[in-house]
C-alpha positions as a Markdown table, in Angstrom:
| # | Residue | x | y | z |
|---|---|---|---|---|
| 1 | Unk | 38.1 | 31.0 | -81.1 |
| 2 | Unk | 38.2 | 29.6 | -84.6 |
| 3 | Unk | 34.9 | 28.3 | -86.0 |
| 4 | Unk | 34.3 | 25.7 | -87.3 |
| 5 | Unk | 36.2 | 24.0 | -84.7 |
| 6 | Unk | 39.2 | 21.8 | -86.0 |
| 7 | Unk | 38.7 | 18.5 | -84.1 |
| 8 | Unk | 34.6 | 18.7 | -86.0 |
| 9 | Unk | 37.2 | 19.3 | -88.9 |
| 10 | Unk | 39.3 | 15.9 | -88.6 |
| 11 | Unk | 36.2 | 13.8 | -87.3 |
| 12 | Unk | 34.5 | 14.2 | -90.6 |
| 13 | Unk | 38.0 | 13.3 | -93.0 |
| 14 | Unk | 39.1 | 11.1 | -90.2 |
| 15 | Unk | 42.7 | 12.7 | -90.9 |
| 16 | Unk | 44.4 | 15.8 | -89.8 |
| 17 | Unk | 47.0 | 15.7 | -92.9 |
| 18 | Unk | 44.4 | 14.8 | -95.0 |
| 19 | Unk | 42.5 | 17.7 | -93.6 |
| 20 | Unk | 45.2 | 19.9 | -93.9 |
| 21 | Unk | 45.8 | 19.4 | -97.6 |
| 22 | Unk | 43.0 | 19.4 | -98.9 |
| 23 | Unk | 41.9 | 22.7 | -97.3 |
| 24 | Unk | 45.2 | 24.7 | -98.2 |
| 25 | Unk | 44.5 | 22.9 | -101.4 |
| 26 | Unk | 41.0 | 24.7 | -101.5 |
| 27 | Unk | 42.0 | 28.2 | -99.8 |
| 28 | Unk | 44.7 | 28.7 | -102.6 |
| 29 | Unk | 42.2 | 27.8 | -105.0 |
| 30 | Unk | 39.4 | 30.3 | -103.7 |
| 31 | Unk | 42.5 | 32.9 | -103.6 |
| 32 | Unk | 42.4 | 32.6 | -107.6 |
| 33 | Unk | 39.0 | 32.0 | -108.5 |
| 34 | Unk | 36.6 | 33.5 | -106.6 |
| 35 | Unk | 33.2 | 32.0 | -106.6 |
| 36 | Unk | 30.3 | 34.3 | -106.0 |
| 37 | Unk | 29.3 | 32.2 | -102.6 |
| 38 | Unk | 32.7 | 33.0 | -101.3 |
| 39 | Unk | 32.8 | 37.0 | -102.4 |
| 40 | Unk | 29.7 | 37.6 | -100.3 |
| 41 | Unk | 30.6 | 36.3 | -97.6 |
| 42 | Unk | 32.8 | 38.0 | -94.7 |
| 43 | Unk | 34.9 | 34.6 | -94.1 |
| 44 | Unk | 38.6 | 34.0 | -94.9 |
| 45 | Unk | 39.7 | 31.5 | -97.2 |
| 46 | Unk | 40.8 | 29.0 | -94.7 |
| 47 | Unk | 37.7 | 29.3 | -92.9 |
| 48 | Unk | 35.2 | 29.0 | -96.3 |
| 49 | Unk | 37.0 | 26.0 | -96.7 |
| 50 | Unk | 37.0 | 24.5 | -93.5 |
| 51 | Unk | 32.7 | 25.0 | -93.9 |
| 52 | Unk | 32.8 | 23.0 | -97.0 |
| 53 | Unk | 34.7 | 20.5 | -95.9 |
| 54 | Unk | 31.6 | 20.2 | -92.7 |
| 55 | Unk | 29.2 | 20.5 | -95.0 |
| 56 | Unk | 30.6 | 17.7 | -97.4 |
| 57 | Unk | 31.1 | 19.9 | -100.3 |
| 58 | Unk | 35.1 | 18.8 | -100.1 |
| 59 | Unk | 35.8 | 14.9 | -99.9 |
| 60 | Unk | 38.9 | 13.5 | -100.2 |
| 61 | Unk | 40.3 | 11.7 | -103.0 |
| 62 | Unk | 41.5 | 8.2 | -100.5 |
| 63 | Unk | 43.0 | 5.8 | -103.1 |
| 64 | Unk | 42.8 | 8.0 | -106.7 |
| 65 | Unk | 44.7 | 8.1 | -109.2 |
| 66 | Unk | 47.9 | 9.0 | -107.2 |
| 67 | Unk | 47.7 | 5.9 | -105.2 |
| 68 | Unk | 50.1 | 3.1 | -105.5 |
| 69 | Unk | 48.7 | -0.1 | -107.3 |
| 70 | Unk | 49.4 | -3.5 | -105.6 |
């Protein structure tokens, strides 16, 4: 069983695309630059992200700069 739990996941960006992005966004990040939080601990990249994103260390950017003006 995978924790953190997906559906916890998408309940707190409120979007499973959203979700996915920006945790693939963050796992290749942490697979460049490893922090020293991340090198201690025994998780996967996917799964250090997925915690930040529950802990609210990841929001998403909903209407930045790559949103369309009206």
């Amino acid at each position: 069983m995978l924790y953190p739990k997906i559906e916890n996941c998408v309940v707190a960006v409120k979007c499973k695309y959203t979700l996915a992005t920006i945790v693939f966004k963050r796992a290749k990040e942490l697979t460049r630059v490893k922090p020293a939080e991340f090198v201690n601990s025994a998780s996967k990249e996917i799964t250090y992200a997925l915690n930040e994103v529950l802990m609210g260390k990841i929001v998403p950017n909903v209407g930045g700069a790559g949103a369309a003006a009206q």
